[in-house]
C-alpha positions in Angstrom: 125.1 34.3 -98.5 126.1 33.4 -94.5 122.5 34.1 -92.3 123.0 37.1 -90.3 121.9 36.5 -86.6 121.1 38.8 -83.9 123.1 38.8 -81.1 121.8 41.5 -78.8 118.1 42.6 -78.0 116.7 45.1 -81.0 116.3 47.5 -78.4 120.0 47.2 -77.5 122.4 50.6 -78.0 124.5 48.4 -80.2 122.8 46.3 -82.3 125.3 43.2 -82.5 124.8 40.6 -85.3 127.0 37.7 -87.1 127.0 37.5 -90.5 129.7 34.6 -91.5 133.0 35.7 -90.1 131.7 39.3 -89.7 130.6 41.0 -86.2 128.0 43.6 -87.4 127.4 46.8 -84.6 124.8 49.2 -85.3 124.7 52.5 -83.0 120.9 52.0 -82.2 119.4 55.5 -80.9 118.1 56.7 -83.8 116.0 59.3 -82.2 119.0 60.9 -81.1 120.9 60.5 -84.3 122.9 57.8 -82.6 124.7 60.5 -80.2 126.9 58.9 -78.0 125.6 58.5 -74.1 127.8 57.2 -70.9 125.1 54.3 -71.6 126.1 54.0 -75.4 129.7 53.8 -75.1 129.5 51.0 -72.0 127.8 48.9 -74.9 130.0 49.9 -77.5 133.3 49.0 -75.3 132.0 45.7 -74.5 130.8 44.7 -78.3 134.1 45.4 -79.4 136.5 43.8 -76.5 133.7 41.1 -77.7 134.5 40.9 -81.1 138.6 41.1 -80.4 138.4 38.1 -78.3 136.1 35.7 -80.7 137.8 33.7 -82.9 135.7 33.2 -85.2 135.3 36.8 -85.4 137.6 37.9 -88.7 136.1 41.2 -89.7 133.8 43.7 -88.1 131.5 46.4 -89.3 130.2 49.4 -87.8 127.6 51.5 -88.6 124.2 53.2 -87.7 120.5 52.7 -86.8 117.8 55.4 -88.7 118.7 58.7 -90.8 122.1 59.3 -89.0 125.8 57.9 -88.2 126.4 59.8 -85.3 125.7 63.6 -84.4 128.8 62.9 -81.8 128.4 63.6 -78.3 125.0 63.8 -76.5 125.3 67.3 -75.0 122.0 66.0 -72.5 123.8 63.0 -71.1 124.7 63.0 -67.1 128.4 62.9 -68.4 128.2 66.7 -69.3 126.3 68.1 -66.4 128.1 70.9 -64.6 130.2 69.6 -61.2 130.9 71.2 -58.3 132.3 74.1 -59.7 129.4 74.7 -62.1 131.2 73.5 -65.2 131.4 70.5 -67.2 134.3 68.5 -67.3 134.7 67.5 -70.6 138.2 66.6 -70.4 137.2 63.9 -68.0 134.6 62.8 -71.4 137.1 62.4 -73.5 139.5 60.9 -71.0 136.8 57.7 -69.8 135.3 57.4 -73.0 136.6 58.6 -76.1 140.3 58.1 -76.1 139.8 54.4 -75.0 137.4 54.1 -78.1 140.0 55.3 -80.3 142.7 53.2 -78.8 140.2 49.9 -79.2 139.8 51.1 -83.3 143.2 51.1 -83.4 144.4 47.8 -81.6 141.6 45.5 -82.9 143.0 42.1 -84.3 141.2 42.4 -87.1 139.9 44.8 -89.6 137.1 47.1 -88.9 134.8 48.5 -92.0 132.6 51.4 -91.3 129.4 52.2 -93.3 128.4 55.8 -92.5 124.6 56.0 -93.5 123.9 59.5 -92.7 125.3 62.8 -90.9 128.7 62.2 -88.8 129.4 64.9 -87.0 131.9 65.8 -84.1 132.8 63.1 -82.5 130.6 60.5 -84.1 132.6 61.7 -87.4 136.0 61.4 -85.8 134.6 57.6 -84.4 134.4 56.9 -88.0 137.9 57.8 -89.3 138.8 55.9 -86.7 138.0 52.6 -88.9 140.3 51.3 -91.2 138.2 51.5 -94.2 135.0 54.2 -94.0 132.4 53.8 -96.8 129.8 56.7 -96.9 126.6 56.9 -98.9 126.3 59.4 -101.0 123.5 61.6 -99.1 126.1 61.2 -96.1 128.0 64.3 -94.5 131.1 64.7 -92.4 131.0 68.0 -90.0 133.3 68.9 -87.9 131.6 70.2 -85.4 133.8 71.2 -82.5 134.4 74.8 -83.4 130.6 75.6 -83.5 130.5 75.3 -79.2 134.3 76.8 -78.9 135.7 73.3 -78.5 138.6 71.7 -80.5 138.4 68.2 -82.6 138.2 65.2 -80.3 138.2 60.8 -80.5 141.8 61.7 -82.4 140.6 64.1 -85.1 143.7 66.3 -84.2 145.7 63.6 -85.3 143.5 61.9 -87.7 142.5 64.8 -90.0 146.2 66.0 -90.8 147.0 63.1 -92.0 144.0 61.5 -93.8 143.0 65.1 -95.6 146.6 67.8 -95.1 146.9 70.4 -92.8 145.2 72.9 -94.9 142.1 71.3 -95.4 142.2 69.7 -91.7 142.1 73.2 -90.5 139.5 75.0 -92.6 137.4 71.9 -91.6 138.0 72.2 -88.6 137.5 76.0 -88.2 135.1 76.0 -90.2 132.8 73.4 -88.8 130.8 73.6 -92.4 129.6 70.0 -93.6 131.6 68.3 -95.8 129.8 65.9 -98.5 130.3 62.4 -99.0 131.7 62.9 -102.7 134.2 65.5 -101.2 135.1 63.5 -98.1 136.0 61.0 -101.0 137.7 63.5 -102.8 140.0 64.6 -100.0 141.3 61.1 -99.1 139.0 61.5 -95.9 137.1 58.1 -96.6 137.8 55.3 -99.3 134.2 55.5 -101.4 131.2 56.7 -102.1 128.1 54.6 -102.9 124.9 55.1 -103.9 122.2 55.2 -100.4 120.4 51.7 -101.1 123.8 49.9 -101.8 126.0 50.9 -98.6 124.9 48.3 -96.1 125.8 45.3 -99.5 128.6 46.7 -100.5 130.0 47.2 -97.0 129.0 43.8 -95.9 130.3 42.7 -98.6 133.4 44.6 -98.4 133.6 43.0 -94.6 133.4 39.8 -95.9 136.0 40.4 -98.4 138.4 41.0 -95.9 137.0 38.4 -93.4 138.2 35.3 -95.8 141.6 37.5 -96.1 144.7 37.0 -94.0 143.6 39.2 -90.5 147.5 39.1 -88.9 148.8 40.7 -92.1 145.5 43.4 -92.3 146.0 44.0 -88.8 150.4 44.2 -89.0 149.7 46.6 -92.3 147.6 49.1 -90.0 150.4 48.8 -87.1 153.2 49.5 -89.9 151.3 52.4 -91.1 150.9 53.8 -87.9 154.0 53.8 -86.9 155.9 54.6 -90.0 154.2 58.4 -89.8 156.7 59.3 -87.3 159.7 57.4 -88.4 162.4 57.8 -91.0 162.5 56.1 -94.6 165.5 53.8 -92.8 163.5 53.0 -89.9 160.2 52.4 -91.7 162.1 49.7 -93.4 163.7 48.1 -90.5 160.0 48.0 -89.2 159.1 46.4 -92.4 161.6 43.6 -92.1 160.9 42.9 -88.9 157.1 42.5 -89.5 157.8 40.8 -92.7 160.1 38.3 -90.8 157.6 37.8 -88.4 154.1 37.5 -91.0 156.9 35.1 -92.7 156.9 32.2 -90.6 153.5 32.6 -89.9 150.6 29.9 -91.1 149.4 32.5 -93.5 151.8 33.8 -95.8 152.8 29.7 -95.9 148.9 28.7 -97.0 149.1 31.7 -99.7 151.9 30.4 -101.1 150.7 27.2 -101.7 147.0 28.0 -102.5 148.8 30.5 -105.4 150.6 27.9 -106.7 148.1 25.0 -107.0 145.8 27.4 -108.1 143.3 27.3 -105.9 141.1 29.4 -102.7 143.3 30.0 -99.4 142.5 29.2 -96.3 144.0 31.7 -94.3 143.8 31.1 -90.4 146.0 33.4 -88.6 144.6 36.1 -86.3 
């Protein structure tokens, strides 16, 4: 079992740690239920831009400090006072902070596990789907928020519920706003598993580490492909898919699997 060490002050917004290859970051304001601040997402930007440009960095895994995920956005933060005109401009929110975050999820050079520990709400649930792989304990919830203070789903729920749960279920949660459990966010293809409380943080480390010793390029290509298949034809998906295929195939990796397969023994992947 690799030491974990701490790479940030405790007192830090995002806890960072290293575990082996895996770059640990814990939302740290658990008397706010981890609600995302201007402060909050600086740190969070950084840790991850961190993470991407490490190489020993293979796998990364988020999750959150105390009771909670994330309640989503701070409502008391400076970034949602009124301006000039008396208003907030929450448009300007999502423009600095949240669709960069999404963007940074999806373009991360290698995979990114998320552990939800407690309520994910609004944005802070959204953050999660974001992740290529979301565990959830079982006493966790998923609440889509939005509706609740006449807004609409933000950091890409518009486009992430649709296609992770349907249209139909997307928009009653969404209208809605009524918590979702764990077990059912399972159930609608929302998240990949349930565990039980006091085994989330082992089985998503060791989850992390699981994909940590596996080939990153070929994680990383397989969340591109996927991506980008949603708005292509069957005929262009698989020109995409020979074209990433040609590419992963001349690659260090898909070399080293061969061989390790074939004498029977561990790989050692390498690319990233």
């Amino acid at each position: 079992m690799s030491e974990t060490i701490l790479l940030s002050s405790p007192d830090a917004l995002i806890q960072v740690a290293q575990r082996g290859a895996v770059r640990v970051l814990t939302l740290n304001r658990p008397a706010a239920l981890n609600s995302f601040t201007q402060a909050l997402h600086v740190e969070l930007r950084v840790a991850l831009d961190a993470a991407a440009a490490e190489p020993a960095v293979r796998a990364v895994l988020v999750t959150g400090a105390g009771r909670a995920f994330s309640a989503g956005q701070d409502l008391n933060d400076p970034a949602m006072a009124p301006g000039v005109d008396g208003k907030p401009d929450i448009g300007a929110v999502i423009e600095k902070n949240y669709r960069p975050l999404a963007l940074r999820l999806q373009s991360m050079p290698v995979p990114v596990v998320c552990a939800v520990n407690g309520v994910a709400a609004g944005a802070g649930a959204n953050f999660a789907l974001c992740c290529d792989i979301v565990l959830a304990a079982r006493s966790a919830s998923f609440i889509q928020a939005f509706s609740k203070i006449g807004l609409i789903p933000d950091c890409g729920g518009t486009w992430l519920l649709p296609r992770l749960a349907g249209r139909a279920r997307a928009m009653a949660l969404a209208l809605t706003g009524d918590k979702l459990s764990a077990a059912d966010a399972e159930r609608f293809g929302l998240i990949w598993q349930v565990v039980d409380d006091a085994e989330l943080q082992t089985q998503a480390l060791a989850l992390a580490d699981k994909l940590a010793a596996m080939p990153s390029a070929a994680l990383v290509a397989t969340r591109r492909a996927f991506d980008a298949a949603q708005s292509m034809s069957l005929a262009d998906a698989l020109s995409l898919e020979a074209r990433v295929q040609g590419e992963l195939g001349r690659a260090h990796d898909f070399a080293e699997g061969v061989a390790a397969f074939q004498q029977k023994r561990p790989a050692v992947f390498k690319d990233r």
